[in-house]
N, CA, C and O atoms as a MOPAC input file, in Angstrom:
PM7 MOZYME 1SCF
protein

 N      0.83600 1    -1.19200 1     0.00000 1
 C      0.00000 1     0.00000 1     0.00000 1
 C      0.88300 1     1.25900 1     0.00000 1
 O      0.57500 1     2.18400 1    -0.75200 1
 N      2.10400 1     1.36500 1     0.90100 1
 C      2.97900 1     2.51300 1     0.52400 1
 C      3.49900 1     2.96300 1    -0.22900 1
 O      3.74200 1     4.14600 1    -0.46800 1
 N      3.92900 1     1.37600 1    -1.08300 1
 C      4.30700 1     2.11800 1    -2.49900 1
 C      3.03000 1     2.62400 1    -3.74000 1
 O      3.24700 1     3.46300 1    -4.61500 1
 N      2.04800 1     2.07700 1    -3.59600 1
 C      1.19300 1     2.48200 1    -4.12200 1
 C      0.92100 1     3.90300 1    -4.07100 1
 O      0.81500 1     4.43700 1    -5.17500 1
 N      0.77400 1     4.68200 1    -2.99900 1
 C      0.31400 1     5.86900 1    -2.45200 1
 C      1.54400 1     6.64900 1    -2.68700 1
 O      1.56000 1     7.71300 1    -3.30600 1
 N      2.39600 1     6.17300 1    -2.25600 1
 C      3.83200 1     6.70900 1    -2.95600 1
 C      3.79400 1     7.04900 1    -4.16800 1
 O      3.72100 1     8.27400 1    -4.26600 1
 N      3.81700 1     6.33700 1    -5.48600 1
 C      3.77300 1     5.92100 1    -6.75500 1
 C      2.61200 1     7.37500 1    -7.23700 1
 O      2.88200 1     8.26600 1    -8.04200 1
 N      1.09500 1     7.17900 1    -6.30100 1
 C      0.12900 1     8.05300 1    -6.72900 1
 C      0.76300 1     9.76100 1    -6.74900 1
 O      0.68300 1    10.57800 1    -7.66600 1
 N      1.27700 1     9.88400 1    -5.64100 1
 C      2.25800 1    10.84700 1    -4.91300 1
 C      2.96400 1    11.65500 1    -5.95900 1
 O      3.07900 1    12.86400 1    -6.15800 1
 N      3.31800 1    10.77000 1    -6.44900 1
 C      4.97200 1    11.02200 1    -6.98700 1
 C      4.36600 1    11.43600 1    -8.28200 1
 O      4.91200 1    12.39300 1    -8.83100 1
 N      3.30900 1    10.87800 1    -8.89200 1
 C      3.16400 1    11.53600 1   -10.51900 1
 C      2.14400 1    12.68300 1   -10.56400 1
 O      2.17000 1    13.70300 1   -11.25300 1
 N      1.13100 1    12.22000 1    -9.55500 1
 C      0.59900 1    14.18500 1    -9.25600 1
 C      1.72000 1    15.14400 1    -8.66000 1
 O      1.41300 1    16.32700 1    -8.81000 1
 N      2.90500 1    14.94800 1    -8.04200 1
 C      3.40400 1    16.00800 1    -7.82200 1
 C      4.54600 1    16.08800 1    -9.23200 1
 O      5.16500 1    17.14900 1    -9.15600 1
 N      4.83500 1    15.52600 1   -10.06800 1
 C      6.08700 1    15.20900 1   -10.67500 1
 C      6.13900 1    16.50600 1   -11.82800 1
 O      7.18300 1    17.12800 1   -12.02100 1
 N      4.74600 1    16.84100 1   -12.62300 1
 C      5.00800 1    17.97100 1   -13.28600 1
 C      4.70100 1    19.07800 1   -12.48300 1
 O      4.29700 1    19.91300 1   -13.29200 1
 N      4.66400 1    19.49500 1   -11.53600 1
 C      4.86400 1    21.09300 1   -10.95800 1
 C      6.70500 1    20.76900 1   -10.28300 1
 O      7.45100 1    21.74200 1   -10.17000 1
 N      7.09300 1    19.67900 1    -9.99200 1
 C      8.61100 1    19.74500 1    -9.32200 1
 C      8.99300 1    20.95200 1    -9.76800 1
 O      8.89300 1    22.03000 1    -9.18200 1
 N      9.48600 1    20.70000 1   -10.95400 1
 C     10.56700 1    21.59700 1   -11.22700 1
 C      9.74200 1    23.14600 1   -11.28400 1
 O     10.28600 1    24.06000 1   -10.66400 1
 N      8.94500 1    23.32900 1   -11.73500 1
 C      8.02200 1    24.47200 1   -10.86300 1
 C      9.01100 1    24.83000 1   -10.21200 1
 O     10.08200 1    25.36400 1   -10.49800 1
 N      8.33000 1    24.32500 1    -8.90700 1
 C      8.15500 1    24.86000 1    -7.35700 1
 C     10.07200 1    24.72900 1    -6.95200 1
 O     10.48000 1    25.47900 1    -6.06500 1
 N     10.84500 1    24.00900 1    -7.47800 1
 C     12.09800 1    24.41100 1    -7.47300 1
 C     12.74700 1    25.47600 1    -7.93400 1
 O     13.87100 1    25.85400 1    -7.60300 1
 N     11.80200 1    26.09600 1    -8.93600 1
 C     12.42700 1    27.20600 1    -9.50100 1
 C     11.45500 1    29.06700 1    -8.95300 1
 O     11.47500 1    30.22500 1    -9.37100 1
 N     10.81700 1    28.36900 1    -7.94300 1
 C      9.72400 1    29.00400 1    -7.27300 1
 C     10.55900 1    30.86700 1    -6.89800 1
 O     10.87600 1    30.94000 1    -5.71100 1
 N     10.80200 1    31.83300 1    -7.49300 1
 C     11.42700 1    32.97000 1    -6.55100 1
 C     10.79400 1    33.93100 1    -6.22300 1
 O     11.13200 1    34.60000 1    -5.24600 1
 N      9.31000 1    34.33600 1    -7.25800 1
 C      8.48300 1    35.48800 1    -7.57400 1
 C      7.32300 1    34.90400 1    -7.11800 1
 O      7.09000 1    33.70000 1    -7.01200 1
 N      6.40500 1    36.10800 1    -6.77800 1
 C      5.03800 1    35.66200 1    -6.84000 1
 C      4.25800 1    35.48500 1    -8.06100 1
 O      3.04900 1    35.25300 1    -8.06000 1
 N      5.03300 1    35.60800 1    -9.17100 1
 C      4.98600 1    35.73300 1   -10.56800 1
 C      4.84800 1    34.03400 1   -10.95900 1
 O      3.80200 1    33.42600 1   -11.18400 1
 N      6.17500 1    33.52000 1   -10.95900 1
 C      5.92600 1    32.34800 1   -10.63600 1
 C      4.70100 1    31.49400 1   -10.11400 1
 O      4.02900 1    30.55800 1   -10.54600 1
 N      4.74000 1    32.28600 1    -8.95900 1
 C      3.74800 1    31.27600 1    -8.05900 1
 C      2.41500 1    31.06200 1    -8.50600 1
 O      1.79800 1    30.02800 1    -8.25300 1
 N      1.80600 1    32.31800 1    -9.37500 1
 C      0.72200 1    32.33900 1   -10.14400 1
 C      1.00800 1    31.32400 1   -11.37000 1
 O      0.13500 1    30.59300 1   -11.83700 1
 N      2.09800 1    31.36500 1   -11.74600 1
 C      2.15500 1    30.71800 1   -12.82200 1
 C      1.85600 1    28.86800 1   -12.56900 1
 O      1.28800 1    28.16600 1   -13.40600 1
 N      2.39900 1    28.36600 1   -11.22300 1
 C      1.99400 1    27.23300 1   -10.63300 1
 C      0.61900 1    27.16600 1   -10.52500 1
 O      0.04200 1    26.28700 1   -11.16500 1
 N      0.14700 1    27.73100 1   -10.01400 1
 C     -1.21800 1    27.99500 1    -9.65200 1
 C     -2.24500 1    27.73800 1   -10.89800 1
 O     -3.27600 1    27.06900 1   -10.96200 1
 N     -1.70100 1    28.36700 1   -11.65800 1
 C     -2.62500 1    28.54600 1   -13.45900 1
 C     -2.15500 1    26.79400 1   -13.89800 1
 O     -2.85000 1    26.07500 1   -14.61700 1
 N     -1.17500 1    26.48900 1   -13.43000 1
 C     -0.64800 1    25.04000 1   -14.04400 1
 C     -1.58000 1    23.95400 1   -13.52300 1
 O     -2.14100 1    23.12900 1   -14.24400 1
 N     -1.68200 1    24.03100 1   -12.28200 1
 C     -2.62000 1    23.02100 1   -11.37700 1
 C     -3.60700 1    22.94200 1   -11.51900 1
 O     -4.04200 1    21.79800 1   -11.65300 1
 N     -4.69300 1    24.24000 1   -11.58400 1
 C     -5.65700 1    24.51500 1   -11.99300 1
 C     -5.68600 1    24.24800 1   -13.52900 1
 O     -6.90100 1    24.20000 1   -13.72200 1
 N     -5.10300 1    24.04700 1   -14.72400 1
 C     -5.60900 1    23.90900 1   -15.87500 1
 C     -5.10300 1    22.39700 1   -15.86300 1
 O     -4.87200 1    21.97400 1   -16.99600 1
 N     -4.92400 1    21.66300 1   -15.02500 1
 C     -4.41900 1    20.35500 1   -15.41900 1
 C     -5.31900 1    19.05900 1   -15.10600 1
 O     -5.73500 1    18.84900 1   -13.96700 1
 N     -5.52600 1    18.41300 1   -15.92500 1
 C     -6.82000 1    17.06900 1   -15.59500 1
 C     -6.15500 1    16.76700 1   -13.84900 1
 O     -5.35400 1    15.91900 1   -13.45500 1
 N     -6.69000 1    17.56100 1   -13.31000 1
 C     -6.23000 1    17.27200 1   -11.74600 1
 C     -7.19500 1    15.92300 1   -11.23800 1
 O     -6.94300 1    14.91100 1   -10.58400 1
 N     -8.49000 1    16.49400 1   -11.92900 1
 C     -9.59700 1    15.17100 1   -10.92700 1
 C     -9.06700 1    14.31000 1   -10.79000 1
 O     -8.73600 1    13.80000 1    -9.71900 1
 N     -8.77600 1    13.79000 1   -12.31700 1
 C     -8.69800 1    11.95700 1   -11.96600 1
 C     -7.48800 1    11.73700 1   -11.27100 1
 O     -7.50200 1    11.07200 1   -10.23500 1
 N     -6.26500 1    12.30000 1   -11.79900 1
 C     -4.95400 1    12.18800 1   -10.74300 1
 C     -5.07600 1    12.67600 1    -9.32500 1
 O     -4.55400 1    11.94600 1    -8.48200 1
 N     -5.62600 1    13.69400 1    -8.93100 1
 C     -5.61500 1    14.38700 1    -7.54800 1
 C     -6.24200 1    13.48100 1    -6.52600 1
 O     -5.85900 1    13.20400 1    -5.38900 1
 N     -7.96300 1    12.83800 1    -7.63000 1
 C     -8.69500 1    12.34400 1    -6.68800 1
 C     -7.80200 1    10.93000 1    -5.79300 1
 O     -8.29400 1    10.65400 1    -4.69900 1
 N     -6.91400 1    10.32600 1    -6.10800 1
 C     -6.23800 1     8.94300 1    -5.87700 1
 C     -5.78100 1     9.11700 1    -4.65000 1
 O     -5.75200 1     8.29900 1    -3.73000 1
 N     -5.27300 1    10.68400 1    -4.68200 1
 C     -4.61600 1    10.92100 1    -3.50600 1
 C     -4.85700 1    11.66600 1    -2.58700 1
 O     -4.16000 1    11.87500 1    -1.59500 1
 N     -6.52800 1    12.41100 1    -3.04100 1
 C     -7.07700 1    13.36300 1    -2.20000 1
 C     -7.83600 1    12.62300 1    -1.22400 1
 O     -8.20600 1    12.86800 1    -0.07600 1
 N     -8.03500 1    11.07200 1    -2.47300 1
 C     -8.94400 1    10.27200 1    -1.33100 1
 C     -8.25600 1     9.45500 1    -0.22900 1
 O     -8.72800 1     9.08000 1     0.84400 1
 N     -6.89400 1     9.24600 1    -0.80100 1
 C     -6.33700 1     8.57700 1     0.50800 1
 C     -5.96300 1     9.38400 1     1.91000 1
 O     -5.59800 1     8.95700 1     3.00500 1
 N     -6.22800 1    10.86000 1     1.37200 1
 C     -5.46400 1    11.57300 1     2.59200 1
 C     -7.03100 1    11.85400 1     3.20700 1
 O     -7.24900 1    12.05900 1     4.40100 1
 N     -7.79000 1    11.83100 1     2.43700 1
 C     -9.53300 1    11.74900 1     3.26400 1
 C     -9.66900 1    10.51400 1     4.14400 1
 O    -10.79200 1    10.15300 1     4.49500 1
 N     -8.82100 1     9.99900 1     4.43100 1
 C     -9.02100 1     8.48100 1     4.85100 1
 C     -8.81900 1     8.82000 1     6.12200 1
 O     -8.17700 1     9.87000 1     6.15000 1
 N     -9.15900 1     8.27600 1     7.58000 1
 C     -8.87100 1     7.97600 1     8.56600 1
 C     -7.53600 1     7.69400 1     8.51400 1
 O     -7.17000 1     6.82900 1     7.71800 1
 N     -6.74100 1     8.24700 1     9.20000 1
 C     -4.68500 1     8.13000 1     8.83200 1
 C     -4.71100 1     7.24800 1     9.95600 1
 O     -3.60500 1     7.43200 1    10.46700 1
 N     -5.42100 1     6.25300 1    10.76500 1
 C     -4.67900 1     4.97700 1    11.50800 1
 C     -4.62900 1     3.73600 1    11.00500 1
 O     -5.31800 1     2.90500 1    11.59600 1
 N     -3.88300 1     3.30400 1     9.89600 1
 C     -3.83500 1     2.28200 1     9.46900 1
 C     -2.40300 1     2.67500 1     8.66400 1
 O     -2.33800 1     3.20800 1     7.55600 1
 N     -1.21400 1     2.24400 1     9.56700 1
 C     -0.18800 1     2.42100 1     9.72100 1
 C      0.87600 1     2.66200 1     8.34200 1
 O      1.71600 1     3.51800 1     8.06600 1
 N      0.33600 1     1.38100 1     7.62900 1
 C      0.63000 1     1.41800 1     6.46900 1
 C      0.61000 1     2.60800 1     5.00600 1
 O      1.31800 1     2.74500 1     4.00800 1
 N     -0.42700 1     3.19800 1     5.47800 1
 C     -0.75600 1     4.35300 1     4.43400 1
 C     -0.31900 1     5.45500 1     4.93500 1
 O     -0.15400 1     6.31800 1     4.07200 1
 N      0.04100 1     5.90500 1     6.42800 1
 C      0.29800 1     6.84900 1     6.56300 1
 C      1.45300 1     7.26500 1     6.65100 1
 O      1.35700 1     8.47900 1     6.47000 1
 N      2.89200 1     6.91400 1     6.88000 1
 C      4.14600 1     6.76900 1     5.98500 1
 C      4.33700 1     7.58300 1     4.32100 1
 O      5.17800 1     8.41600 1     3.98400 1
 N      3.42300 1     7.08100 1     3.66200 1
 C      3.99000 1     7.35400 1     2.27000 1
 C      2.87900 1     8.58000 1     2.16600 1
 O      3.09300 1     9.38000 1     1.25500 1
 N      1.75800 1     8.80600 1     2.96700 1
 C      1.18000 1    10.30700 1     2.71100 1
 C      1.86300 1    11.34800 1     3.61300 1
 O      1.51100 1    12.49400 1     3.33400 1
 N      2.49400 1    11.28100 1     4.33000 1
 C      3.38600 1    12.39300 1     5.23900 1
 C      4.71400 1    12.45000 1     4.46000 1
 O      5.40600 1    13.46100 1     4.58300 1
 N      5.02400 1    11.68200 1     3.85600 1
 C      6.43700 1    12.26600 1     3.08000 1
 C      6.23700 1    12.62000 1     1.76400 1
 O      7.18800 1    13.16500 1     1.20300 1
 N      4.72300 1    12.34700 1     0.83200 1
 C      4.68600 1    13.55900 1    -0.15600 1
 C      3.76900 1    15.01800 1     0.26500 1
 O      3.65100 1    16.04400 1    -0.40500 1
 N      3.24800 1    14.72400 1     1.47100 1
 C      2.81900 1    16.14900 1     2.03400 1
 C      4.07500 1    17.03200 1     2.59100 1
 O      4.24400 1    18.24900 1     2.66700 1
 N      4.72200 1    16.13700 1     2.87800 1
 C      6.08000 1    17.52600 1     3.57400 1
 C      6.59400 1    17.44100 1     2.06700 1
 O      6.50500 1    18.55400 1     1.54900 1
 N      7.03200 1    16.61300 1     1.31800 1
 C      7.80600 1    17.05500 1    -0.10400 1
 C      7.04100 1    18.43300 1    -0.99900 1
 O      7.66500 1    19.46700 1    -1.23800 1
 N      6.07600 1    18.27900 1    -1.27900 1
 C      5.16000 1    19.44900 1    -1.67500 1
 C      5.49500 1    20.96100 1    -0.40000 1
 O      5.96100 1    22.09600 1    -0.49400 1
 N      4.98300 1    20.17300 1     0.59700 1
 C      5.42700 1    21.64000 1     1.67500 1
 C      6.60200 1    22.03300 1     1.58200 1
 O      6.80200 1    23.12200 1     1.04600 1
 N      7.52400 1    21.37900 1     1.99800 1
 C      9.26700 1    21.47600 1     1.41800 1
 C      9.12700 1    22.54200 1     0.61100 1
 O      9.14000 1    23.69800 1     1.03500 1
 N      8.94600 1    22.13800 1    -0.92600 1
 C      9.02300 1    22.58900 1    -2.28000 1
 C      8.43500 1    23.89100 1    -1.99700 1
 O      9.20900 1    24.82500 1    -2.20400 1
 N      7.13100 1    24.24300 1    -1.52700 1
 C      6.52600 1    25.73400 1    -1.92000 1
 C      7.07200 1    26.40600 1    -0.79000 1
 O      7.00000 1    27.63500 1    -0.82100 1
 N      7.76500 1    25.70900 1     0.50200 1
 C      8.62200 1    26.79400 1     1.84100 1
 C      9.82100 1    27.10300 1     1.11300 1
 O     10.09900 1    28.30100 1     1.05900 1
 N     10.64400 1    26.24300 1     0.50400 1
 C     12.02300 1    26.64300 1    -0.09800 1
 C     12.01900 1    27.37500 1    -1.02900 1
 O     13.10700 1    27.88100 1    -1.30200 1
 N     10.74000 1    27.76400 1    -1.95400 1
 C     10.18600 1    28.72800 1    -2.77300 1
 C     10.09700 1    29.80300 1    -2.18100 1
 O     10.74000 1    30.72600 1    -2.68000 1
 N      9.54700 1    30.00300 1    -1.32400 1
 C      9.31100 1    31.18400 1    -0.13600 1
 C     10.45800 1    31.77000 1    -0.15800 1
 O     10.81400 1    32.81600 1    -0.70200 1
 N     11.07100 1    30.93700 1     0.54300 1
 C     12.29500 1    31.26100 1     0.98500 1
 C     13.20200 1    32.31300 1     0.32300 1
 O     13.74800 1    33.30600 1     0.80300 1
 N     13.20000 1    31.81300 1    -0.90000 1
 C     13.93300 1    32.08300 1    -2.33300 1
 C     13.76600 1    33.40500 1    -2.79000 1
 O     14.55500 1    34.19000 1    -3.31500 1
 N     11.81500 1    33.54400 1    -2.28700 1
 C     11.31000 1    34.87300 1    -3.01100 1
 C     11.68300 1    36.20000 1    -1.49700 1
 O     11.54700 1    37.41100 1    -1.67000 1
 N     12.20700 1    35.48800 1     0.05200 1
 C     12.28900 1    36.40600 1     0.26500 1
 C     13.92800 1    36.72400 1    -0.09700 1
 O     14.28400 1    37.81900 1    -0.53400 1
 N     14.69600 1    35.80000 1     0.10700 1
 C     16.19700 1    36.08500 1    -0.39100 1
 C     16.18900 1    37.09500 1    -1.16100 1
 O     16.90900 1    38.04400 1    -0.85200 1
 N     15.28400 1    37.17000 1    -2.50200 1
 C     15.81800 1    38.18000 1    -3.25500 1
 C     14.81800 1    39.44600 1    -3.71000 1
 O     14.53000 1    39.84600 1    -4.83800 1
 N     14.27800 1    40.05900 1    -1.99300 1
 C     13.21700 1    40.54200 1    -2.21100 1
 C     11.98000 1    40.79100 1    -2.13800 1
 O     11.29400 1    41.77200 1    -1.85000 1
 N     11.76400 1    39.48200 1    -2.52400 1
 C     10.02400 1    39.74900 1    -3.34000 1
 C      8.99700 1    39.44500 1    -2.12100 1
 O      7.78900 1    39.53600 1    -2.33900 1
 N      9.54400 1    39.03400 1    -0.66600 1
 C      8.84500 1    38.83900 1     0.38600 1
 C      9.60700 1    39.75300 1     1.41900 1
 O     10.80300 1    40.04100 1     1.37200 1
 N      8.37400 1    40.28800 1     2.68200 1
 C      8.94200 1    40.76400 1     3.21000 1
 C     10.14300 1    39.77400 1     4.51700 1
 O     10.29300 1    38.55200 1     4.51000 1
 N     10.60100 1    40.43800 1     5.17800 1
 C     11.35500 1    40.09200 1     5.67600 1
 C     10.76200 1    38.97400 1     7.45400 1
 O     11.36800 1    38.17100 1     8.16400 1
 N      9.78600 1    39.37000 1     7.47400 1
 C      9.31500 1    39.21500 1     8.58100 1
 C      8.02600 1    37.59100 1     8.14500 1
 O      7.07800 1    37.26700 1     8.86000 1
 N      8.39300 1    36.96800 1     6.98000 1
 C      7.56300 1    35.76500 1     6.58800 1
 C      8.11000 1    34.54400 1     7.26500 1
 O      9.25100 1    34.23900 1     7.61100 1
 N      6.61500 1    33.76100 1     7.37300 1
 C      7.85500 1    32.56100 1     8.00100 1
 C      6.84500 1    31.49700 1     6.88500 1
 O      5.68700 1    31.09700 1     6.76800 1
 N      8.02600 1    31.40500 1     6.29300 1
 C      7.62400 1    30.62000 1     4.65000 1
 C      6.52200 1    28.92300 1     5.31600 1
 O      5.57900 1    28.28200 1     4.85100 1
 N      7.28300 1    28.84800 1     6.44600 1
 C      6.88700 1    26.96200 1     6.69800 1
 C      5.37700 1    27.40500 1     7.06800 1
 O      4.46600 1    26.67300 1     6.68300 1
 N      5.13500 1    28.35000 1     7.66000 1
 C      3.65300 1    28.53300 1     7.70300 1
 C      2.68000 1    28.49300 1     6.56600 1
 O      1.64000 1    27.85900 1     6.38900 1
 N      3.53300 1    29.61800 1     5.64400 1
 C      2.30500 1    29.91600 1     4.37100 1
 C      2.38900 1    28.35200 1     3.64900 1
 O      1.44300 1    27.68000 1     3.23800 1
 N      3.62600 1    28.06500 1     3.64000 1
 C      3.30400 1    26.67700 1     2.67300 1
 C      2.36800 1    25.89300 1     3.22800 1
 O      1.53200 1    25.38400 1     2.48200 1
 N      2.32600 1    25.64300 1     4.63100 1
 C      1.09400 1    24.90400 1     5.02900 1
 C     -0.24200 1    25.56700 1     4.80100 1
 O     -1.32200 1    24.97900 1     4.86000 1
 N     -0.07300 1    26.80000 1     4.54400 1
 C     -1.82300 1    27.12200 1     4.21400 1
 C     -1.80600 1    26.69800 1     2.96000 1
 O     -2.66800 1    25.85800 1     2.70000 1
 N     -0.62800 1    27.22100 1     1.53100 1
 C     -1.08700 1    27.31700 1     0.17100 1
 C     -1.37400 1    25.18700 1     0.52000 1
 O     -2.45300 1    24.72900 1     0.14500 1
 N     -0.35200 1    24.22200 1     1.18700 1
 C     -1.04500 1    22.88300 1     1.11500 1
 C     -2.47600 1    22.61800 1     1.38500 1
 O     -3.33200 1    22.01400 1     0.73800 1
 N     -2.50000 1    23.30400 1     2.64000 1
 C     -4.24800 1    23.12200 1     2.77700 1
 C     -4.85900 1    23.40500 1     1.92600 1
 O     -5.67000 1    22.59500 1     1.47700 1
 N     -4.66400 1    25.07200 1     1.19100 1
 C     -5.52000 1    25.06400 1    -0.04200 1
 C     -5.83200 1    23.99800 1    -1.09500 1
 O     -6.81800 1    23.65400 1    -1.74800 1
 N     -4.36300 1    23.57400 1    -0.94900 1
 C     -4.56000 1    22.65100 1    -2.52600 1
 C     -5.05600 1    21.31800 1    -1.88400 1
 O     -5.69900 1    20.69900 1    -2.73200 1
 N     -5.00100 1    20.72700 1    -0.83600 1
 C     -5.66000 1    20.12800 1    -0.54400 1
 C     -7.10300 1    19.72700 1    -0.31700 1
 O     -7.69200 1    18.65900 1    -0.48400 1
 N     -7.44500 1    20.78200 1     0.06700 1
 C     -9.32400 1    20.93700 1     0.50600 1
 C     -9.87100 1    21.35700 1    -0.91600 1
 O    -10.92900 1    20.90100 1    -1.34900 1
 N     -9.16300 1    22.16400 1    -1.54900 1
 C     -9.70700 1    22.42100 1    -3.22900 1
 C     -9.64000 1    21.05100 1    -3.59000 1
 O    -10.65800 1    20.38100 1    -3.42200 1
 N     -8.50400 1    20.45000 1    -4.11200 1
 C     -8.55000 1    19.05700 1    -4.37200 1
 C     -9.77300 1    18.05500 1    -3.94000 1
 O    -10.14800 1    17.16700 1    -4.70600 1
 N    -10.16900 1    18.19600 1    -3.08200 1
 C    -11.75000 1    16.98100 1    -2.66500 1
 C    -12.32500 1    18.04400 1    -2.51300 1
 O    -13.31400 1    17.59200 1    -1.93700 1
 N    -12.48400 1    18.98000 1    -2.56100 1
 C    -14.03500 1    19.94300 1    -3.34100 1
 C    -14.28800 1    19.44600 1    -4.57900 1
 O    -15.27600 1    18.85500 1    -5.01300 1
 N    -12.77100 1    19.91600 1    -5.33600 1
 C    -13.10300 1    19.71300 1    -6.42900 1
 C    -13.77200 1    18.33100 1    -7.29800 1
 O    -14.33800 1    18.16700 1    -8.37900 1
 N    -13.36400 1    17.51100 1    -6.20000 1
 C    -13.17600 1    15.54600 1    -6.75300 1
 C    -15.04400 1    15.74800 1    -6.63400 1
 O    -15.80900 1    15.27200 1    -7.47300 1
 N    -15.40400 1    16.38600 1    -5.66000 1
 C    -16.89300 1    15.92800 1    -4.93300 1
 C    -17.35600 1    16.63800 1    -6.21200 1
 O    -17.62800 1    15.75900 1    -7.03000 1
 N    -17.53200 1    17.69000 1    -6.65700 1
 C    -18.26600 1    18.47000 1    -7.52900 1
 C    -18.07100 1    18.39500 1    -8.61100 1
 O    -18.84100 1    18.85300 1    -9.45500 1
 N    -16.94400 1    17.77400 1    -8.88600 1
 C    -16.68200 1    17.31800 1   -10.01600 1
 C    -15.96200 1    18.29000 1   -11.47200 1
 O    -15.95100 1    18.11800 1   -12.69100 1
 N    -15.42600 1    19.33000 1   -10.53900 1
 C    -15.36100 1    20.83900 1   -11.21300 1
 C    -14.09500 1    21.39600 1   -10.57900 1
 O    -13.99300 1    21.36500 1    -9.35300 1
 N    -13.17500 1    21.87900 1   -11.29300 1
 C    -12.00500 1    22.91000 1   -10.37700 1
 C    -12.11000 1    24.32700 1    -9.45500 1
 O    -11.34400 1    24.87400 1    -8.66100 1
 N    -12.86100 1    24.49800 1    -9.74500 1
 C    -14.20300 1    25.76600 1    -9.38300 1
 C    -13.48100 1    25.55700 1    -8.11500 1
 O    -12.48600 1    26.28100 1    -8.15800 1
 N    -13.52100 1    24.88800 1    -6.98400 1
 C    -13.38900 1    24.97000 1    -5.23400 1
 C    -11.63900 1    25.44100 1    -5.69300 1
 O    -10.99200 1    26.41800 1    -5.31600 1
 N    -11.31500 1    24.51500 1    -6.46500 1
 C     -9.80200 1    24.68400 1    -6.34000 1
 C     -9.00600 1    25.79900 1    -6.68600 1
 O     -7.95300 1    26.20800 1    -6.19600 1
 N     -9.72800 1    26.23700 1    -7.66000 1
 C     -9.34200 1    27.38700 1    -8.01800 1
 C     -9.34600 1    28.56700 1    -6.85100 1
 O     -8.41500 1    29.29200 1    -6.50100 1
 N    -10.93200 1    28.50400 1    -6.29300 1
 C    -10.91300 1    29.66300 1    -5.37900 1
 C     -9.99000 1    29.46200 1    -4.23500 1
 O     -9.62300 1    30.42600 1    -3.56400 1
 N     -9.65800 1    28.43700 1    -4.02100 1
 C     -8.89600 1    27.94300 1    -2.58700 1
 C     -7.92600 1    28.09900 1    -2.61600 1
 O     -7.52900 1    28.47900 1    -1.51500 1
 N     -6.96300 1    28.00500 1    -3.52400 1
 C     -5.43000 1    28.87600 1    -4.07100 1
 C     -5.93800 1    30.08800 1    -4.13300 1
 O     -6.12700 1    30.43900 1    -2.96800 1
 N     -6.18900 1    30.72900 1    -4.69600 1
 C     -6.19000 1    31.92700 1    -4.89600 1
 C     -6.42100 1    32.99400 1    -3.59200 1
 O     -6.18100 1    34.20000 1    -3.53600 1
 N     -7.06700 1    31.93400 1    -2.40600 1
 C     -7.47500 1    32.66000 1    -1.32000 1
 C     -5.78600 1    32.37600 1    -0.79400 1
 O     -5.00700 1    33.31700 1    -0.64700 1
 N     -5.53200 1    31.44000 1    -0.63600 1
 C     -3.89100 1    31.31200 1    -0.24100 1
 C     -2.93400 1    31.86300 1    -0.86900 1
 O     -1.83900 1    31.92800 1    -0.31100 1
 N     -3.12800 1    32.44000 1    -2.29700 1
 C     -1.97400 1    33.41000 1    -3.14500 1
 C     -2.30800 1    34.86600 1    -2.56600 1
 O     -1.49200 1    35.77700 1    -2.42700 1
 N     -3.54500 1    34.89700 1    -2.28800 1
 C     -3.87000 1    36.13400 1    -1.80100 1
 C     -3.18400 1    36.56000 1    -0.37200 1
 O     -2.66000 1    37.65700 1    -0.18500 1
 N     -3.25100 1    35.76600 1     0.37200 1
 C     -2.27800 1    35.44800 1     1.60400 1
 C     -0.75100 1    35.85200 1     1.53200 1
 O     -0.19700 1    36.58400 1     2.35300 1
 N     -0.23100 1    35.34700 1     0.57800 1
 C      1.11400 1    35.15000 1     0.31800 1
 C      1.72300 1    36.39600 1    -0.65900 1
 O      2.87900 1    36.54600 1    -1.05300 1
 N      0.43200 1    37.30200 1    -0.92700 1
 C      0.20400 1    38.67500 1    -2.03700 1
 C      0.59600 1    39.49800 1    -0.66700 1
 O      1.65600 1    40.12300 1    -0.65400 1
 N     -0.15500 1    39.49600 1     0.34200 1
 C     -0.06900 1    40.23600 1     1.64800 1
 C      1.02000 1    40.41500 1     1.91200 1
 O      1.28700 1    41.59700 1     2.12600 1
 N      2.32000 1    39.29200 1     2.05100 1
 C      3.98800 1    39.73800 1     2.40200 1
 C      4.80100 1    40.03300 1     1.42800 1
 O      6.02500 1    40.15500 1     1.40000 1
 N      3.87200 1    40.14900 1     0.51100 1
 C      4.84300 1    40.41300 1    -0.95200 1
 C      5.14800 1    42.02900 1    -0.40100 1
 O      4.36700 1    42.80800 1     0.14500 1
 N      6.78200 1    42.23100 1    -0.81300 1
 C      7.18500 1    43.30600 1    -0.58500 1
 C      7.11400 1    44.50800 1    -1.72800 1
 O      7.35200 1    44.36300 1    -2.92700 1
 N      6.67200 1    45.89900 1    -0.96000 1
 C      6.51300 1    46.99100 1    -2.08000 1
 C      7.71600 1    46.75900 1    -3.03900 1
 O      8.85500 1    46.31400 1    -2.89800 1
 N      6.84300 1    47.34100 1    -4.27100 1
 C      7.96900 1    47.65900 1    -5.01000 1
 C      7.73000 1    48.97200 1    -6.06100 1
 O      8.65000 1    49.36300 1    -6.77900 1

């Protein structure tokens, strides 16, 4: 079952990687955002939106969903990070936070979206978390 969930993991996150590695602007980050949202997310997202909908005590599954939830978190905090290094955030962000909201977003959009059958939740649910992350964007 771990590698399974693993496996699911690994190819919904595999085309934004290099994304979110190259994450420095909030420019960028929209540009992720427009990627996820225009991408047949249902059928891939749902595999893994439904396993993380699951009751997490059954030991086996929950292993391989905590290490592509921190890999994704990882990826959009070290993005953070990046955008305040050179700027584009203010100084006073603490990146490991927002990445856990923009995850929640994409998470709870993700099984909105699976239930309704529409990107519609997902869309708004990033965007409420880019909007977040618009807030420490530094003047320019």
């Amino acid at each position: 079952m771990h590698e399974v969930i693993a496996l699911q993991a690994c190819e919904l996150l595999g085309p934004y990687r290099q994304q979110l590695q190259r994450l420095d602007s909030f420019q960028r980050l929209e540009r992720w955002r427009d990627c996820v949202v225009q991408q047949d997310l249902l059928g891939r997202a749902a595999r893994l939106g439904a396993r993380s909908s699951e009751p997490a005590d059954r030991d086996e599954d929950c292993p391989a969903m905590v290490e592509q939830f921190e890999e994704w978190e990882r990826l959009l905090a070290d993005g953070l990070r990046r955008m305040g290094a050179v700027g584009a955030l203010r100084a006073d962000v603490e990146p490991e936070k927002l990445a856990t909201g923009i995850m929640a977003a994409l998470q709870g959009g993700y099984l909105l979206a699976r239930v309704v059958r529409d990107n519609g939740p997902l869309t708004i649910a990033l965007d409420m978390a880019l909007s977040q992350v618009k807030s420490f964007c530094a003047e320019e």
